[in-house]
C-alpha positions in Angstrom: 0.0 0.0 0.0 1.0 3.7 -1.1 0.9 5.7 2.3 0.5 9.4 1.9 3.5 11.7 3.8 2.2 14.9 4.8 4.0 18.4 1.8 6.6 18.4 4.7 7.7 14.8 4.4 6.4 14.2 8.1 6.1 10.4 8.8 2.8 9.5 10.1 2.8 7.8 13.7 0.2 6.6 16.0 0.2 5.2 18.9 -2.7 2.7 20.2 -2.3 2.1 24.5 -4.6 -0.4 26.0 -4.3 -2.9 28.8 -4.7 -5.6 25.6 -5.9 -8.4 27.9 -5.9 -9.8 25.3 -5.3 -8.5 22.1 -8.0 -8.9 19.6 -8.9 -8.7 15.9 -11.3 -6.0 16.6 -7.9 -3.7 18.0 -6.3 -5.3 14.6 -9.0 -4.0 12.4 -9.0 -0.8 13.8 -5.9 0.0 13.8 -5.7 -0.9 9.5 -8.3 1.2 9.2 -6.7 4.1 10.6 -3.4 3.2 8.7 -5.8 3.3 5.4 -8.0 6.3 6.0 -5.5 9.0 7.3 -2.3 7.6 5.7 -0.6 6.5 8.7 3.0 5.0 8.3 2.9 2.9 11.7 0.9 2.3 14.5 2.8 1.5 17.9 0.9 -1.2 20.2 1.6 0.1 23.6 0.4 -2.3 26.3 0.3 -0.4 29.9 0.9 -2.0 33.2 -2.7 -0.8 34.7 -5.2 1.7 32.7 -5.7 4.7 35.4 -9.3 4.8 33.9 -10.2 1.2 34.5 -10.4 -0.1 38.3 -10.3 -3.8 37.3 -6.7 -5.5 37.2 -5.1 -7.2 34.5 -5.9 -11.1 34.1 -2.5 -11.8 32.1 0.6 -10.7 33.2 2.6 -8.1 31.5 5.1 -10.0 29.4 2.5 -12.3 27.9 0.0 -9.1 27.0 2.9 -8.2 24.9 3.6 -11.4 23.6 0.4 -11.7 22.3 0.5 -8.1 20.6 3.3 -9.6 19.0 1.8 -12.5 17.8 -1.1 -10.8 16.7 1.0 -7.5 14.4 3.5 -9.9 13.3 2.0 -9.6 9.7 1.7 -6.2 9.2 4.5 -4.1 8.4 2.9 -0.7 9.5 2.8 -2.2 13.2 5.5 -2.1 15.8 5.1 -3.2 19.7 6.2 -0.9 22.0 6.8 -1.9 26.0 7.4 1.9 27.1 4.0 1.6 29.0 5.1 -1.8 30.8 8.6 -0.4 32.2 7.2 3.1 33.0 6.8 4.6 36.1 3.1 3.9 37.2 0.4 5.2 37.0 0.3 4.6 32.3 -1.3 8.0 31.6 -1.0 8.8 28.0 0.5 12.1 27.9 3.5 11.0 29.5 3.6 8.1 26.9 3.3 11.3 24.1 6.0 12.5 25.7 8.2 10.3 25.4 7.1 9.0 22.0 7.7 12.4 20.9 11.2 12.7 22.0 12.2 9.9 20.4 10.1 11.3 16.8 11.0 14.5 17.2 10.0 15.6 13.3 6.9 12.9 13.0 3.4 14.0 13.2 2.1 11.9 16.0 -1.4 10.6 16.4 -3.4 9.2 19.5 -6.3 6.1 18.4 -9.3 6.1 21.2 -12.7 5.2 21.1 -15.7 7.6 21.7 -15.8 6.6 25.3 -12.8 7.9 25.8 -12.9 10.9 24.1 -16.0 11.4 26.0 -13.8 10.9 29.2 -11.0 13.1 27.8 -11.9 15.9 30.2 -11.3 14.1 33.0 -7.3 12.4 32.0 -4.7 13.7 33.4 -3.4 17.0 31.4 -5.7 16.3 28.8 -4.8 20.3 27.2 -1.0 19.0 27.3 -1.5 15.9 25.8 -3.3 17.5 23.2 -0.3 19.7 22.2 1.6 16.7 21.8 -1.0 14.2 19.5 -3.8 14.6 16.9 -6.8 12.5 18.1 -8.5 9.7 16.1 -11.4 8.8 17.5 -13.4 5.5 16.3 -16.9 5.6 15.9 -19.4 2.7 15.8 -22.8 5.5 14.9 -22.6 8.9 15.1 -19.1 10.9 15.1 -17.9 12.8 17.9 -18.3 15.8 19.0 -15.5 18.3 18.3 -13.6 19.7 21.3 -12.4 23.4 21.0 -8.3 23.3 20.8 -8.5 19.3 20.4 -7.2 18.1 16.8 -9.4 15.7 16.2 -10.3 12.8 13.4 -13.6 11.2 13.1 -13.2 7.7 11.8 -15.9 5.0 11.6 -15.1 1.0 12.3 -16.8 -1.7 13.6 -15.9 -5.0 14.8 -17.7 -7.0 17.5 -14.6 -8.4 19.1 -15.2 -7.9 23.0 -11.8 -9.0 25.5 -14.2 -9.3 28.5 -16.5 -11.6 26.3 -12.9 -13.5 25.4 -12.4 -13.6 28.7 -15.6 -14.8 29.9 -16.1 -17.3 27.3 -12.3 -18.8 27.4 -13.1 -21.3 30.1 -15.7 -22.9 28.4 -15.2 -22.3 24.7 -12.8 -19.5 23.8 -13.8 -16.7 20.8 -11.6 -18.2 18.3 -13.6 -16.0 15.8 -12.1 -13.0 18.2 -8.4 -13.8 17.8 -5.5 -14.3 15.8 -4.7 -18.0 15.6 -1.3 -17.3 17.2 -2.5 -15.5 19.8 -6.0 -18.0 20.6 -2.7 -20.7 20.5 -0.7 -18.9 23.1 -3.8 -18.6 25.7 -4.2 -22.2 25.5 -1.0 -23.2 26.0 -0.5 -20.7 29.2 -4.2 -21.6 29.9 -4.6 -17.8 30.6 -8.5 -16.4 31.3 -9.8 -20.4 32.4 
């Protein structure tokens, strides 16, 4: 695929955070369809430790989270997995994570891929007016688009896929979502009997 660069040459970079527990084809398909509607030249997978905005805990441990966003990017050559979120200072919260993805891009034109809910939730992040400085938003709609938020850079951009990880999870004891998940990955959570 031909990937647009911005009249300035910039490279495109976005970067997708989640607790990934686990991965699923649903984060896969979003992420290509961000890479094909607004040009991107990679997306960086960035596993966290613990999501400040979720109470619940993590069911697999860190390294196999990112194991299995490994297993499951392997194929595409716009993806790259990033473990800056696992070996961070707690609490994950994303503009420090823009930060330091921006120091080490310096001259890219960085990109931040959330849902609605979370743009919803924006207001309440930490620094959300700092982060936005650092990241365009591209936010994934299922229906309507989002609202626009004044001094926010923000890309509406519809998807759908019905890939749930708390149904995975659910469902894994007694018949796991094979549907849901990359054969490597569906694999690797047998084998480590993870979610049973």
């Amino acid at each position: 695929m031909t990937r647009q660069r911005d009249s300035d040459g910039k490279e495109r970079i976005c970067l997708f955070g989640g607790t990934f527990d686990p991965i699923h084809l649903g984060h896969a398909h979003i992420a290509a369809e961000a890479v094909q509607q607004l040009g991107l030249d990679r997306v960086i997978f960035l596993p966290c430790q613990q999501s400040p905005h979720k109470s619940e805990e993590t069911h697999a441990s860190a390294s196999q989270r990112l194991l299995m966003c490994r297993l499951a990017t392997d194929a595409y050559d716009w993806a790259e997995v990033d473990d800056h979120d696992l070996v961070a200072s707690e609490p994950s919260y994303s503009w420090r994570t823009a930060e330091a993805m921006r120091l080490r891009f310096p001259d890219a034109r960085m990109f931040w891929l959330m849902g609605t809910d979370q743009w919803q939730e924006l207001p309440r992040w930490s620094r959300p007016e700092y982060l936005s400085s650092l990241v365009e938003f591209i936010v994934v709609s299922r229906g309507d688009d989002p609202e626009p938020r004044q001094g926010f850079r923000m890309h509406p951009m519809r998807a759908d896929h019905p890939a749930s990880a708390t149904a995975i999870r659910n469902s894994a004891a007694a018949q796991l979502r094979t549907d849901w998940l990359h054969p490597a990955v569906a694999e690797y959570i047998r084998e480590q009997g993870l979610y049973s």
